[in-house]
Backbone as CSV, one residue per row, in Angstrom:
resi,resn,N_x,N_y,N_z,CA_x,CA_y,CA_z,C_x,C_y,C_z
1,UNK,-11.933,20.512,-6.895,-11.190,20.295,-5.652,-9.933,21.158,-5.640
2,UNK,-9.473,21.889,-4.432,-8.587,22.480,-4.493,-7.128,21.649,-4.067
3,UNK,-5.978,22.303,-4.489,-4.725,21.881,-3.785,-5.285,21.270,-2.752
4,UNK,-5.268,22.571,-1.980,-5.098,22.239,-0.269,-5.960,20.718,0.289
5,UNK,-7.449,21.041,-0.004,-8.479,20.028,0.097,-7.283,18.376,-0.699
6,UNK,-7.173,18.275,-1.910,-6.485,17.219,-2.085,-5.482,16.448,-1.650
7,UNK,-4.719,17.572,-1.069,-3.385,17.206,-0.733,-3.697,16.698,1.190
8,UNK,-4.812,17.477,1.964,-4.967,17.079,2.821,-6.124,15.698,3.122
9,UNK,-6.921,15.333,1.621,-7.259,14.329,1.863,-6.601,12.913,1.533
10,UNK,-5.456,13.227,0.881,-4.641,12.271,0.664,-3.615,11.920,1.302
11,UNK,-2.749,12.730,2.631,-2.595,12.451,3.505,-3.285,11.585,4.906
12,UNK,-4.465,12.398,5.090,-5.061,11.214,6.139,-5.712,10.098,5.840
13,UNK,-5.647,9.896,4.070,-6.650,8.733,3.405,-5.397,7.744,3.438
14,UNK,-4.499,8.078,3.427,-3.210,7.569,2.669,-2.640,6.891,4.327
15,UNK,-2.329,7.608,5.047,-2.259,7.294,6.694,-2.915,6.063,7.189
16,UNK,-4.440,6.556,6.876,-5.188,5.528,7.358,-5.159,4.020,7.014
17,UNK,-5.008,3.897,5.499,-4.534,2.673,4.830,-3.685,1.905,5.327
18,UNK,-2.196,2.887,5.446,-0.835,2.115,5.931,-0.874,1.887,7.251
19,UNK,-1.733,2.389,8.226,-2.037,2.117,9.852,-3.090,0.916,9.916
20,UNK,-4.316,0.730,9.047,-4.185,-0.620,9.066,-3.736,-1.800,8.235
21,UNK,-2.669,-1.273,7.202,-2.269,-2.305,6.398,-1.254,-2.564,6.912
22,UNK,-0.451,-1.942,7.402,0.962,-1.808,8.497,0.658,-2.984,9.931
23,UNK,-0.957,-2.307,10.581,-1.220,-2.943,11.406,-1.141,-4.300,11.716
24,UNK,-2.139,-4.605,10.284,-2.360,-5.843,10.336,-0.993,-7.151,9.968
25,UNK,-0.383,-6.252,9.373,1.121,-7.026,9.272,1.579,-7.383,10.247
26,UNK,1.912,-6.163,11.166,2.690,-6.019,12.828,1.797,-7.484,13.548
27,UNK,0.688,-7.125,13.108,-0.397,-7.995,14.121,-0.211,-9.368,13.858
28,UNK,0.113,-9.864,12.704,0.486,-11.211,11.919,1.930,-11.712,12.675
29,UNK,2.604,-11.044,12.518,4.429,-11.054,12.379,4.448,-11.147,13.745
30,UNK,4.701,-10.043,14.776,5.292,-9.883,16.125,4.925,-11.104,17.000
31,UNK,5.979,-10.831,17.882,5.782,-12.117,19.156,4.999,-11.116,19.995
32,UNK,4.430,-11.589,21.016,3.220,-10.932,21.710,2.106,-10.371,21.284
33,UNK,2.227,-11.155,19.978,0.273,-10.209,19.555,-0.229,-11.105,19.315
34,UNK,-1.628,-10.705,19.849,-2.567,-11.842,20.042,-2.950,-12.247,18.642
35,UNK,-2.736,-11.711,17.141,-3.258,-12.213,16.094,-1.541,-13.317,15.307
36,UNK,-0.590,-13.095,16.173,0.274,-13.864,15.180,0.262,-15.408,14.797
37,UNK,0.804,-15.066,13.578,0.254,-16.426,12.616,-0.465,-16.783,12.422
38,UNK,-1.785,-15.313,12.434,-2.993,-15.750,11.516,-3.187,-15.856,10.254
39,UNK,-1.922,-15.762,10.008,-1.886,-15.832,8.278,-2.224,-14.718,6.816
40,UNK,-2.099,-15.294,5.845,-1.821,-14.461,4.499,-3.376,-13.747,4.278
41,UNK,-4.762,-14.571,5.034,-6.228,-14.556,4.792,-6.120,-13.387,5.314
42,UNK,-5.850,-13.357,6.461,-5.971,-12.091,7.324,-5.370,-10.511,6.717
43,UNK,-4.086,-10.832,6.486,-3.280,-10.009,5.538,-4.189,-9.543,4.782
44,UNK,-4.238,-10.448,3.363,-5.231,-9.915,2.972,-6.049,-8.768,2.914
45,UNK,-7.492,-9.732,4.270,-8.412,-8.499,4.326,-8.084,-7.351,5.299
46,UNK,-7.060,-7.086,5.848,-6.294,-5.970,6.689,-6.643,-4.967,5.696
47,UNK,-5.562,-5.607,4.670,-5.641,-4.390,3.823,-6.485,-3.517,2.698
48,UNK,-7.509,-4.620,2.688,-8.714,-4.459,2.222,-9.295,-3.328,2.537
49,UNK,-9.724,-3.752,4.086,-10.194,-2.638,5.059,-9.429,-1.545,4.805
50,UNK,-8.341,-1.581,4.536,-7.666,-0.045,5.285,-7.854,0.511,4.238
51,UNK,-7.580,-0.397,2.722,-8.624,0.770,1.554,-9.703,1.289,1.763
52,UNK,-10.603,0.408,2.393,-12.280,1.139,3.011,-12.292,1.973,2.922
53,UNK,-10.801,1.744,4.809,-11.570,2.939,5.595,-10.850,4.539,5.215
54,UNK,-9.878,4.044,4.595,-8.359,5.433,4.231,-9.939,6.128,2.870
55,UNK,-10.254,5.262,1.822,-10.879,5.878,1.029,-12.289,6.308,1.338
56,UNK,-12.718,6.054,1.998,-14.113,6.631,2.463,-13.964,8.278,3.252
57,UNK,-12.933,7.765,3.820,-12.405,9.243,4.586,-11.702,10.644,3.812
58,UNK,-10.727,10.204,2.624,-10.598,10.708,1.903,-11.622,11.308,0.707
59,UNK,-12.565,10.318,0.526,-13.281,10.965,-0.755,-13.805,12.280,-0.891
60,UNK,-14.555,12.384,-0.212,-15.219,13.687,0.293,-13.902,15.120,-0.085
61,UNK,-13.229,14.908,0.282,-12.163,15.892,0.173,-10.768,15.779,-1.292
62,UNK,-10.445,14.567,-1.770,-9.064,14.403,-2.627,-10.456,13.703,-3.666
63,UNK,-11.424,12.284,-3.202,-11.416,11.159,-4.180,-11.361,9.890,-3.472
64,UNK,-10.089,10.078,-2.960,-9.894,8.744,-2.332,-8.514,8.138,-3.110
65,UNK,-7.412,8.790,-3.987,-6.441,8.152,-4.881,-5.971,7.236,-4.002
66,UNK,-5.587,7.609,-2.993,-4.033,6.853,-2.118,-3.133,5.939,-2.836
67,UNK,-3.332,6.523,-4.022,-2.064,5.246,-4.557,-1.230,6.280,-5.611
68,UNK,-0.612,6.365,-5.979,0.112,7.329,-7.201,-0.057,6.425,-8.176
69,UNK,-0.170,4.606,-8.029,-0.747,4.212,-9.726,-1.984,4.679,-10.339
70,UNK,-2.709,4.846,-9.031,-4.150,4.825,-9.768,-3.917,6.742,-10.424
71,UNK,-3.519,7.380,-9.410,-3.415,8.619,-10.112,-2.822,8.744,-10.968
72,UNK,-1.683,7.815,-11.394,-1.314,7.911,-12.896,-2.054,7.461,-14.074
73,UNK,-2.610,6.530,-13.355,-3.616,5.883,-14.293,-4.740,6.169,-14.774
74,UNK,-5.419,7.308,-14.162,-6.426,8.435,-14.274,-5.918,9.441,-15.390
75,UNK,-4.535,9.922,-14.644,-3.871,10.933,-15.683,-3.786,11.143,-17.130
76,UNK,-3.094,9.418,-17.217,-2.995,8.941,-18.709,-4.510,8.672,-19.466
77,UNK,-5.218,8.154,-18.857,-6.602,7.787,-19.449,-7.115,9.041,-19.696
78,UNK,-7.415,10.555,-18.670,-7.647,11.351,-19.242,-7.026,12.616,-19.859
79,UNK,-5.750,12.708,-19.729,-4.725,13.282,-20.025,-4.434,14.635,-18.889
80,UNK,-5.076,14.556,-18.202,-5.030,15.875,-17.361,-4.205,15.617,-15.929
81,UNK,-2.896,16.709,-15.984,-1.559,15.818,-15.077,-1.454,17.349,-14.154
82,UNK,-1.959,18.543,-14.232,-2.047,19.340,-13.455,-1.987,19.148,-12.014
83,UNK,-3.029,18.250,-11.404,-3.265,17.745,-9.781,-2.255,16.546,-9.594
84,UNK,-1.934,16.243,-10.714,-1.084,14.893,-10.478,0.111,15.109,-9.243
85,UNK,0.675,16.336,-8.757,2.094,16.337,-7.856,1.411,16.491,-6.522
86,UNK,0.100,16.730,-6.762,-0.313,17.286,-4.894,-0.635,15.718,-4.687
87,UNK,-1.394,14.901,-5.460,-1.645,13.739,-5.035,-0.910,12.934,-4.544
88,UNK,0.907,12.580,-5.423,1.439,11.754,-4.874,2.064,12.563,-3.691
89,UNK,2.566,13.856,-3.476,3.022,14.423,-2.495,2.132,13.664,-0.785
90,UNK,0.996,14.184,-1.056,-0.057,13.758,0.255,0.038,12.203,0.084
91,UNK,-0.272,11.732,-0.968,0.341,10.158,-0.889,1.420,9.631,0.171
92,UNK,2.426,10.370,-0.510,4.010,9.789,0.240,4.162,10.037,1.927
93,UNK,3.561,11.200,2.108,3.475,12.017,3.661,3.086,11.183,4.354
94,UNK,1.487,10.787,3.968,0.839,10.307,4.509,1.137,8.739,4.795
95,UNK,1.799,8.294,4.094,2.245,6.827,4.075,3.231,7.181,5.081
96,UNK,4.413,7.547,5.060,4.659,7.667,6.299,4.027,8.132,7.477
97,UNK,3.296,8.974,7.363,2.601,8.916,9.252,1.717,7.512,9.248
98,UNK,1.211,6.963,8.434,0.463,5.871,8.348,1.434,4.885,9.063
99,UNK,2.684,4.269,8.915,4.106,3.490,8.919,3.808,4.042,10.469
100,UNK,4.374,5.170,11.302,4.577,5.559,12.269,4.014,5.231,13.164
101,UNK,2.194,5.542,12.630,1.485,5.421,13.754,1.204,3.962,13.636
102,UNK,1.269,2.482,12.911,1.316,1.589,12.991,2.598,0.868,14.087
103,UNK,4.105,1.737,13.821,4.426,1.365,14.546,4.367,1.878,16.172
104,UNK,4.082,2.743,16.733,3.548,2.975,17.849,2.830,2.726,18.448
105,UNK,1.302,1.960,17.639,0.218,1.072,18.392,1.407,-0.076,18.914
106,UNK,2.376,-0.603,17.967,2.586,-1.839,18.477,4.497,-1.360,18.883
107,UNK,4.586,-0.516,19.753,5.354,-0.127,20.306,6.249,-1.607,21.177
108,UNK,5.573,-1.381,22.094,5.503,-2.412,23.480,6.240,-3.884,22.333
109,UNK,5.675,-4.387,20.937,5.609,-5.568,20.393,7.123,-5.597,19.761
110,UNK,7.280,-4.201,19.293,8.484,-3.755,18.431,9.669,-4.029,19.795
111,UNK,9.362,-2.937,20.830,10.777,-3.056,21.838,10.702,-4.824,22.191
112,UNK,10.154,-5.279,22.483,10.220,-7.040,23.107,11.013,-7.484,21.586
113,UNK,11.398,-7.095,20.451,12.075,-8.006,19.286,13.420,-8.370,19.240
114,UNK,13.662,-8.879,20.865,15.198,-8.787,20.915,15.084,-10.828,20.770
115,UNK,14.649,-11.449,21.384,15.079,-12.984,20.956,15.653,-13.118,21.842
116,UNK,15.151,-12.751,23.191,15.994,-13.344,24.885,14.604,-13.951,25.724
117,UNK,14.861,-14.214,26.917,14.386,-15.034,27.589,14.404,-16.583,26.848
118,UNK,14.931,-17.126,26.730,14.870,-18.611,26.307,14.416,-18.879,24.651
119,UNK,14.463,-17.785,23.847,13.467,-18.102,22.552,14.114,-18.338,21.468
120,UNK,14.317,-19.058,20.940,14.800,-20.003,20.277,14.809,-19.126,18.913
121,UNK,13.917,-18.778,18.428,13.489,-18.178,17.007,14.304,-16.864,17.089
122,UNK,15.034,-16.305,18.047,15.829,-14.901,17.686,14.787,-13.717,17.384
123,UNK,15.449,-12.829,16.929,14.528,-11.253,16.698,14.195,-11.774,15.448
124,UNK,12.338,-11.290,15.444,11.313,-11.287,13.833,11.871,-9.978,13.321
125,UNK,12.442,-10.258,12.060,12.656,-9.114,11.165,11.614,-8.352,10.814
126,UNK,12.155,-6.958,10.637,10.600,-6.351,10.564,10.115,-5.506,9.774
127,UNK,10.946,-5.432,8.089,10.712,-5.088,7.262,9.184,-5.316,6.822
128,UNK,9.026,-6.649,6.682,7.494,-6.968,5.904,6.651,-6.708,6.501
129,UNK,6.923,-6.220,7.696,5.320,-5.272,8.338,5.308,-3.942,7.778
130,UNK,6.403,-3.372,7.271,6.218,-2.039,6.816,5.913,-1.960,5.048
131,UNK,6.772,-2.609,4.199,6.638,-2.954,2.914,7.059,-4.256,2.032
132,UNK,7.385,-4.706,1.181,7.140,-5.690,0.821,8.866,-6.490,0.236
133,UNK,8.313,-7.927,0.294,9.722,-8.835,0.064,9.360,-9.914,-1.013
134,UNK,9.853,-9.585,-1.969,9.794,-11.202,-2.532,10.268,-12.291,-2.173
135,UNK,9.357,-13.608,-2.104,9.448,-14.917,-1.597,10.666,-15.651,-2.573
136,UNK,10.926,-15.057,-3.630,11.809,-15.514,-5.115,12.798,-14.357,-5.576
137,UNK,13.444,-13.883,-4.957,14.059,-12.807,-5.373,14.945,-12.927,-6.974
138,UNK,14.091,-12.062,-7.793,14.205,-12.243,-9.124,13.650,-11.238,-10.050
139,UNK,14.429,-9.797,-10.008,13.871,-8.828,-10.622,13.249,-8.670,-11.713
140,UNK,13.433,-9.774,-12.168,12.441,-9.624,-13.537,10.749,-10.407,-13.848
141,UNK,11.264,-11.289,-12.600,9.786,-12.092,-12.794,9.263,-10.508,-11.429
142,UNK,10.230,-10.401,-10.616,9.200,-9.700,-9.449,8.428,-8.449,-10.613
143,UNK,9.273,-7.609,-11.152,8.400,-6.605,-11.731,8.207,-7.523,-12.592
144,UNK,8.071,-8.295,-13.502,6.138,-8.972,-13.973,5.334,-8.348,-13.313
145,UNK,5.604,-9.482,-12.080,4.392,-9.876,-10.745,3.898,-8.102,-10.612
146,UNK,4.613,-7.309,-10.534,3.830,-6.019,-9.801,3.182,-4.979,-11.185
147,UNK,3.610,-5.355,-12.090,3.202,-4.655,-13.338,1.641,-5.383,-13.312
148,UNK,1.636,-6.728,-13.787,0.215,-7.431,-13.888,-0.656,-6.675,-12.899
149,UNK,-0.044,-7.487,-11.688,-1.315,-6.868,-10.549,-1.778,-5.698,-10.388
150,UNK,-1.064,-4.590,-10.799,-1.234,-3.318,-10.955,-1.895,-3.007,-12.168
151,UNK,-1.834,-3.622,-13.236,-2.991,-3.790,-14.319,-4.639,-3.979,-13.324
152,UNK,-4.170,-4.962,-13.011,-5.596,-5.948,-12.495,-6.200,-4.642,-11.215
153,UNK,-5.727,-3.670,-10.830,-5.992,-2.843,-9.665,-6.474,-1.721,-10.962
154,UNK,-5.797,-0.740,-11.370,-6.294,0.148,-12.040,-7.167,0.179,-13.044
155,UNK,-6.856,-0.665,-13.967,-7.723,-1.164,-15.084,-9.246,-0.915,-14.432
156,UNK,-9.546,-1.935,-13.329,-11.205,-2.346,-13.097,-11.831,-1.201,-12.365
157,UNK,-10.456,-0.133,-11.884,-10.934,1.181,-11.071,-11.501,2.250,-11.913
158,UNK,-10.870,2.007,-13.070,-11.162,3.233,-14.170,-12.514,2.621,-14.775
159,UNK,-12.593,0.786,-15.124,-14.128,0.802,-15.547,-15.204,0.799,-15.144
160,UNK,-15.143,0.596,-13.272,-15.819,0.679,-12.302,-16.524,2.646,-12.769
161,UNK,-15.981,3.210,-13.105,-16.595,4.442,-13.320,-16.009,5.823,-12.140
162,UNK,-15.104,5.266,-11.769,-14.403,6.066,-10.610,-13.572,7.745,-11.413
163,UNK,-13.280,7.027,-12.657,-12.086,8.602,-13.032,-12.197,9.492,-12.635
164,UNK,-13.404,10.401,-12.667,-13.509,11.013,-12.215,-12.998,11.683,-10.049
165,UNK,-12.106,11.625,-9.658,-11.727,11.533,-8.559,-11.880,10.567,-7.744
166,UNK,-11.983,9.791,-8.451,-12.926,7.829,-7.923,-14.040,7.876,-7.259
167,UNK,-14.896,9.480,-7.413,-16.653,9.615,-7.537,-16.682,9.273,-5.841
168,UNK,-18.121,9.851,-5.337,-18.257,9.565,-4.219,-19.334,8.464,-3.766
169,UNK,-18.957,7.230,-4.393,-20.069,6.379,-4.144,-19.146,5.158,-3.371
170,UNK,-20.413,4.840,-2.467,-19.374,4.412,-1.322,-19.714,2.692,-1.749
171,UNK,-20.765,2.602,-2.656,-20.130,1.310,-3.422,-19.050,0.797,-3.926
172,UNK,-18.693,2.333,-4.877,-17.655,2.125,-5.685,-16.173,1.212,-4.647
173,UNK,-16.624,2.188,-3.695,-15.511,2.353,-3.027,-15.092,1.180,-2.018
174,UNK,-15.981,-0.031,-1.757,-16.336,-1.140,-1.633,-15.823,-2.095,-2.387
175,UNK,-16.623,-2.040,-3.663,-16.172,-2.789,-4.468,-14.466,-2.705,-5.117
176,UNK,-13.290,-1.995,-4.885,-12.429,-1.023,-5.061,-11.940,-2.096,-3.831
177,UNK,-12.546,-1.817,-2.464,-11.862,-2.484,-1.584,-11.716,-4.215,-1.692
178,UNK,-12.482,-4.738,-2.106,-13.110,-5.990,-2.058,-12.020,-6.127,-3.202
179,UNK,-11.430,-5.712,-4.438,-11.076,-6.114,-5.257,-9.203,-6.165,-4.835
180,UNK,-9.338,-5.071,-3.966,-7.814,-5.293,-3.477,-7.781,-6.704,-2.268
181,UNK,-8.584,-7.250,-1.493,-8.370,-7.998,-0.907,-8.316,-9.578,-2.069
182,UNK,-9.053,-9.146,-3.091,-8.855,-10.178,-4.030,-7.710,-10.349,-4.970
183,UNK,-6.705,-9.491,-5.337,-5.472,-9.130,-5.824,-4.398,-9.931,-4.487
184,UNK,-4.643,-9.322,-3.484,-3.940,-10.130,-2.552,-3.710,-11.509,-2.338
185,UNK,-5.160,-12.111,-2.260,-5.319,-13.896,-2.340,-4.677,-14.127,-3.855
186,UNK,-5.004,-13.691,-4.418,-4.369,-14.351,-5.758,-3.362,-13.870,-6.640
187,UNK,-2.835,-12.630,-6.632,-1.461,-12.519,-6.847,-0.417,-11.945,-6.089
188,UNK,-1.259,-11.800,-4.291,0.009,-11.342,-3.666,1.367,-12.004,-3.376
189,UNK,0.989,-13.314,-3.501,2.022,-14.440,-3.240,3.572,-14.441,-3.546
190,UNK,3.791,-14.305,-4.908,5.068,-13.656,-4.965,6.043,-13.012,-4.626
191,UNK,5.326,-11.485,-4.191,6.028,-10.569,-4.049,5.364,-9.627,-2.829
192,UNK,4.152,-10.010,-2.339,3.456,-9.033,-0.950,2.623,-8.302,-1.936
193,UNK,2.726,-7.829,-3.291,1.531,-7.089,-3.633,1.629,-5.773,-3.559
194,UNK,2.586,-5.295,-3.736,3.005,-3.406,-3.487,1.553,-2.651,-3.947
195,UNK,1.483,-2.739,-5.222,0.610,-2.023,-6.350,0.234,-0.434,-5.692
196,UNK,1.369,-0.098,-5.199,0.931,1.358,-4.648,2.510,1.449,-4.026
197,UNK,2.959,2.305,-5.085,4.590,2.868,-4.417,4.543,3.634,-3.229
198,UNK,3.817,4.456,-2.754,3.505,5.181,-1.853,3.410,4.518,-0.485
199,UNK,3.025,3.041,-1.479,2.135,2.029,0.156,3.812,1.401,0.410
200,UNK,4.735,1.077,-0.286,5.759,0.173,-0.030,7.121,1.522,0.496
201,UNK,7.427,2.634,-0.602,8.276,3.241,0.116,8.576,4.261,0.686
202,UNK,6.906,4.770,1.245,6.545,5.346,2.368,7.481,4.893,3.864
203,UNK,6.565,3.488,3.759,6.967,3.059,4.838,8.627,2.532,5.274
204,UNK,9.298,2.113,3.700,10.646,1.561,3.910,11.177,2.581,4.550
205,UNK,11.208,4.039,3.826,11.537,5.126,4.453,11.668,5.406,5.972
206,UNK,10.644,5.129,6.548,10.368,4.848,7.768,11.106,4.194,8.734
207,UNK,10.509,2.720,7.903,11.486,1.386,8.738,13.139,1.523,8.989
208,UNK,13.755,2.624,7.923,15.272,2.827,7.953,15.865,3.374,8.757
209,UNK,14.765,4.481,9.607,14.677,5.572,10.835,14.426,4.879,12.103
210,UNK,13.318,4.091,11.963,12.685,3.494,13.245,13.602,3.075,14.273
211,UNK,13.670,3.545,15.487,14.625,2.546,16.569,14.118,1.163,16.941
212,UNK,14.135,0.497,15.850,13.623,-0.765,16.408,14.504,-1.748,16.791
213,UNK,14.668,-2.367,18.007,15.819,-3.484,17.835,15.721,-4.348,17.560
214,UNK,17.125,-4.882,17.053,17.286,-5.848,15.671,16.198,-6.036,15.135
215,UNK,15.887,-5.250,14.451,14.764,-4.929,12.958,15.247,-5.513,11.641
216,UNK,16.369,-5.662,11.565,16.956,-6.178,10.342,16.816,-5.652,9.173
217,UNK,17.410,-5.598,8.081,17.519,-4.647,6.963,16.371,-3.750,6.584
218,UNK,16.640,-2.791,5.453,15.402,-2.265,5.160,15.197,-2.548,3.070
219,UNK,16.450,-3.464,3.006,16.558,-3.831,1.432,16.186,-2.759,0.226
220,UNK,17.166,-1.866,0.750,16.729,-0.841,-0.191,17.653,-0.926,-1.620
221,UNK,18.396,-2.318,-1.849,18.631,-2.748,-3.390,17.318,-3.491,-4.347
222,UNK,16.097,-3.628,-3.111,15.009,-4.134,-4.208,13.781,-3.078,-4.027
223,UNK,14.038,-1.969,-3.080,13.583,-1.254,-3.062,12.244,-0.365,-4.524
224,UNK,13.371,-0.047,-5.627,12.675,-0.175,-7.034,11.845,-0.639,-7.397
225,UNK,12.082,-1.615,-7.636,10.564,-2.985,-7.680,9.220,-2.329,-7.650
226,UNK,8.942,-2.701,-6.604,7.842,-2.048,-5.997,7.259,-0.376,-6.388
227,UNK,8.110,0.426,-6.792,8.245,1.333,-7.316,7.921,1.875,-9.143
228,UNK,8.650,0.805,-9.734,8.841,0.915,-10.998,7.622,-0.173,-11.617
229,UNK,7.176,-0.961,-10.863,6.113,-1.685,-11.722,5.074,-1.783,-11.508
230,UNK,4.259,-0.920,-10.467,2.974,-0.667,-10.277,3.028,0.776,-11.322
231,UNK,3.889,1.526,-11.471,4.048,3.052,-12.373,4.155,2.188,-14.080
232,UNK,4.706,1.482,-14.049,4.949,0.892,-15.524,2.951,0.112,-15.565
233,UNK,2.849,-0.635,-14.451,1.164,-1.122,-14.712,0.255,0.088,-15.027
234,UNK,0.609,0.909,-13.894,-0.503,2.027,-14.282,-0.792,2.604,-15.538
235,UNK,0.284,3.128,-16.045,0.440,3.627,-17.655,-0.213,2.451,-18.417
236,UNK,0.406,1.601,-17.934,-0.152,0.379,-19.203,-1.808,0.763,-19.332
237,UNK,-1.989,0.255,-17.859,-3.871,0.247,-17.723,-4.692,1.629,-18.013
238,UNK,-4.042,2.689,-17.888,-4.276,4.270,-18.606,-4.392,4.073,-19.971
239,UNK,-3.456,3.409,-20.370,-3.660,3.765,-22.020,-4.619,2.678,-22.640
240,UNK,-4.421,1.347,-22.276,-5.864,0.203,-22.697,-7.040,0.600,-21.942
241,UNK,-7.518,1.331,-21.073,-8.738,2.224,-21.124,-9.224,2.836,-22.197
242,UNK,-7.851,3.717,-22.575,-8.191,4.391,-22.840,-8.307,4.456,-24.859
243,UNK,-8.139,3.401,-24.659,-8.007,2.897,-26.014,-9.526,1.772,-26.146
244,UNK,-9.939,1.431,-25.063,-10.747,0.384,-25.283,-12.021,0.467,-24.996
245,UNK,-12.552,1.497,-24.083,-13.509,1.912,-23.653,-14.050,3.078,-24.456
């Protein structure tokens, strides 16, 4: 695979993810959408899907990484770090146009977040449609929480048989999805479930720009988090591969 080919399938693979993982947030959260307060289930499989559909689209061309853990986690398992800067580059890009064009479907949902006409509840903050908040704010249990789960994501990607550019089998790539909607039900709870820096501060990036009114912070003192312990999981799960298999 070349640069170019990688770097441009990891942009629109990477896009696609955060437009419906973004989506389905917006779609949860906002006042005027017909899915709000369908809950964490939904969440969930939003983002499930948007692994699908971001990695099905990508493979053919990058693999399908969209995450910089898993590409680290490839790296370390096979030691080869050459492609490693085009990946997260198209990663990060792409997470932001992903952020963008999520918020522009729900344009119309974003301008109405002012908390007038009679509504009691004020403007929905609107960070956690773009990236993630801990329910316990507590930097040390939060990176636990994102180190583990980020074990539990890379680890089963590398024994699934993917290393290789995560292969073009659209099982794989299924089962890959299915396993992130299952990371979600059961250890997103904590902390939203980053396990992809790209996926969380892509979009914060974003949210800091966005004209949204009263959007409310973009918490870029826990910003890190999310950052530092899906990269600390990945390595981990690179090297017990690669030690164990």
């Amino acid at each position: 695979m070349s640069n170019g080919d990688i770097f441009l399938g990891e942009v629109i693979g990477t896009a696609i993810l955060i437009l419906f993982g973004a989506g389905v947030c917006a779609a949860v959260t906002l006042k005027h959408s017909k899915a709000r307060a369908s809950g964490w289930i939904v969440i969930a499989f939003g983002w499930g899907f948007g692994v699908l559909a971001g990695a099905y689209t990508a493979a053919p061309l990058s693999g399908g990484h969209l995450n910089p853990a898993v590409t680290l986690g490839i790296a370390v398992d096979t030691g080869v770090w050459d492609k490693v800067w085009v990946y997260l580059l198209g990663q990060m890009i792409g997470a932001m146009i992903g952020a963008v064009l999520a918020y522009l479907v729900y344009l119309a949902q974003f301008n109405a977040n002012t908390g007038q006409d009679g509504d009691p509840d004020g403007p929905t903050p609107t960070l956690g449609i773009f990236s993630t908040i801990p329910e316990i704010r507590n930097p040390v249990a939060n990176l636990l929480t994102e180190v583990i789960a980020t074990v539990a994501l890379v680890l089963p990607i590398l024994a699934f048989g993917m290393t290789k550019g995560l292969g073009e089998s659209g099982t794989q790539i299924l089962v890959v999805s299915l396993l992130v909607v299952g990371i979600g039900l059961s250890l997103g709870g904590p902390t939203g479930y980053a396990i992809n820096p790209a996926r969380d501060l892509g979009p914060r990036i974003v949210h800091t720009f966005l004209p949204i009114p009263n959007k409310g912070t973009s918490d870029w003192s826990y910003a890190w988090v999310p950052v530092v312990g899906p990269l600390i999981g990945a390595a981990i799960a690179g090297v017990l591969y690669n030690a164990a298999f």
